[in-house]
VEXDREN-2710 file (C-alpha; in Angstrom, 1 decimal):
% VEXDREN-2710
k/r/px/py/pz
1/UNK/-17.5/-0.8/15.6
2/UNK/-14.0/0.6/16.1
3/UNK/-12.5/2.9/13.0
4/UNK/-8.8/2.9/14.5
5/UNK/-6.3/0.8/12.1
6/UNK/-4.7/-1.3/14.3
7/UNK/-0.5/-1.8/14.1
8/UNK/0.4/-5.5/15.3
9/UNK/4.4/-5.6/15.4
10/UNK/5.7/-9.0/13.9
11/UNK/9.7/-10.1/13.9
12/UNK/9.7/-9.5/10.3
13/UNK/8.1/-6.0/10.0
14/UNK/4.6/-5.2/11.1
15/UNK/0.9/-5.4/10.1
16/UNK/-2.0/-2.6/9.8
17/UNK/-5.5/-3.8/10.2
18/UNK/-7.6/-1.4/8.2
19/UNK/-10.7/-3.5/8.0
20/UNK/-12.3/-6.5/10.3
21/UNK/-15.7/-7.6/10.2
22/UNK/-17.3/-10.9/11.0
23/UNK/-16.9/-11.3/7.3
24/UNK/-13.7/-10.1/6.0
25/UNK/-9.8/-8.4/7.2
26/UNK/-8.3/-6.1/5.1
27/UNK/-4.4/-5.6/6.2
28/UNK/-1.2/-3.8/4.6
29/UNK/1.9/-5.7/5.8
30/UNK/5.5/-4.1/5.8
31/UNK/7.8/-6.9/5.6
32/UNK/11.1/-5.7/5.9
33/UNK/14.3/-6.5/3.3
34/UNK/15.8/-9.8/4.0
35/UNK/12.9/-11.1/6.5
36/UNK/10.3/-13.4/6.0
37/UNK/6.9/-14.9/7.3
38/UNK/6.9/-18.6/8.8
39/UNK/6.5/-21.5/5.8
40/UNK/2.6/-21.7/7.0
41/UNK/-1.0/-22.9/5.8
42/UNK/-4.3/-22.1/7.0
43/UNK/-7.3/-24.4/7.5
44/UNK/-10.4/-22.0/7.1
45/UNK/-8.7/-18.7/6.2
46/UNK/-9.1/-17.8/2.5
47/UNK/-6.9/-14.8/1.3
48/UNK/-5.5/-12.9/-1.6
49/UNK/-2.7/-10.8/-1.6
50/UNK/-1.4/-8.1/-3.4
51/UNK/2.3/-6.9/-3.8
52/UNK/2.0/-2.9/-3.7
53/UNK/5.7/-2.1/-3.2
54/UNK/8.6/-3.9/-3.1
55/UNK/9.9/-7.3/-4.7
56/UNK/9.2/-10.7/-2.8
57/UNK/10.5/-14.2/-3.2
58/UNK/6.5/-16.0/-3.1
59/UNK/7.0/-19.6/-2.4
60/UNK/3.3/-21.8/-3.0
61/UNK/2.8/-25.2/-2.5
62/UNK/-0.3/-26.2/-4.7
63/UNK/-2.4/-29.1/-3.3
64/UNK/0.3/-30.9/-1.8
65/UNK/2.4/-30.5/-4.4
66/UNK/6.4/-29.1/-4.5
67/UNK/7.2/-26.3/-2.6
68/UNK/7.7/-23.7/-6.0
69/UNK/9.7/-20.1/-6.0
70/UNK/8.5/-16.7/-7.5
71/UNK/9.9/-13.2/-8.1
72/UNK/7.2/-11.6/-7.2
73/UNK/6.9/-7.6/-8.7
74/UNK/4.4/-4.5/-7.9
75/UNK/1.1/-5.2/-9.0
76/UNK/1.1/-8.9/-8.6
77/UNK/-1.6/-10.9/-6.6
78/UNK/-2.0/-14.6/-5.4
79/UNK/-4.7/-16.2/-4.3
80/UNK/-4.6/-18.8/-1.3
81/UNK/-7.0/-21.4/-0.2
82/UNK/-7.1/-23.0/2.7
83/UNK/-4.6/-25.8/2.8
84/UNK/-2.2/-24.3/0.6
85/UNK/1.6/-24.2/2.0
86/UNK/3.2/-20.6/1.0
87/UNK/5.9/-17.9/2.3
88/UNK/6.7/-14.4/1.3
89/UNK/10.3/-13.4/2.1
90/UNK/10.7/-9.7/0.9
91/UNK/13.7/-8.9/-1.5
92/UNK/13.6/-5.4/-0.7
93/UNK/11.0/-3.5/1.8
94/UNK/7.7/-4.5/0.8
95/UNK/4.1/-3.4/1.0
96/UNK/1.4/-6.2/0.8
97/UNK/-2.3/-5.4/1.0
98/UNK/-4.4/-8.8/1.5
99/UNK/-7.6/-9.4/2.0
100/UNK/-8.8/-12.4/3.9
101/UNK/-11.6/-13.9/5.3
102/UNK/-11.8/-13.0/9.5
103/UNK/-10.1/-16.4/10.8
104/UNK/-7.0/-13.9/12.3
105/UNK/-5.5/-16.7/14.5
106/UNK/-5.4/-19.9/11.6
107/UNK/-1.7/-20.5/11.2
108/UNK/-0.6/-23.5/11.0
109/UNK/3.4/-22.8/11.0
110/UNK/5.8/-25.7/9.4
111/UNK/9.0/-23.8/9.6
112/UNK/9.5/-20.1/11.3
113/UNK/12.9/-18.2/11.2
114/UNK/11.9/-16.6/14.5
115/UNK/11.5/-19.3/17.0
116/UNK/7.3/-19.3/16.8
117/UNK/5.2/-21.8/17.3
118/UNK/2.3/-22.5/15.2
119/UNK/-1.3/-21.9/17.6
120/UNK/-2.8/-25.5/16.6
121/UNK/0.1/-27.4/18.1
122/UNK/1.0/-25.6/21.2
END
């Protein structure tokens, strides 16, 4: 098993891959200020998230309810299931560890700022 952290470059910032089993990811993702991740869900993937530095604008959609807003501050966490539409668009820089199960490649992407397409439709 590899011990190098692995840094994946994203539009938005970049991720560090600390951890990855057949089990569980552990990541830290820098999300620069003013950027944000697509508007995506997952179908497997099962993850938690926790705002180490920064403030974030979380937006959650709960089991296909309205799409719903949050200032998000240090030391906050979210849980997502699978299925559940959500966002982070970072205020200022911000640090996010999450911890998922290992499904790297389930995005579904509704809506991306960056011109990507989601991997189940294309």
């Amino acid at each position: 098993m590899s011990t190098d952290v692995v840094r994946v470059e994203k539009p938005w910032g970049y991720e560090l891959h600390w951890a990855k089993t057949d089990r569980y990811v552990g990541k830290l993702i820098h999300v620069n200020a003013g950027q944000a991740l697509s508007l995506q869900y997952h179908n497997r993937k099962d993850e938690t998230i926790f705002l180490w530095a920064g403030r974030m604008l979380f937006e959650i959609a709960e089991q296909g309810g309205p799409l719903v807003q949050r200032e998000m501050a240090p030391g906050e966490r979210v849980h997502i299931t699978p299925g559940t539409v959500h966002r982070m668009t970072a205020i200022d820089d911000c640090d996010v560890f999450e911890v998922s199960t290992p499904e790297l490649d389930d995005v579904v992407r509704l809506q991306d700022r960056y011109g990507r397409e989601d991997k189940e439709h294309s």
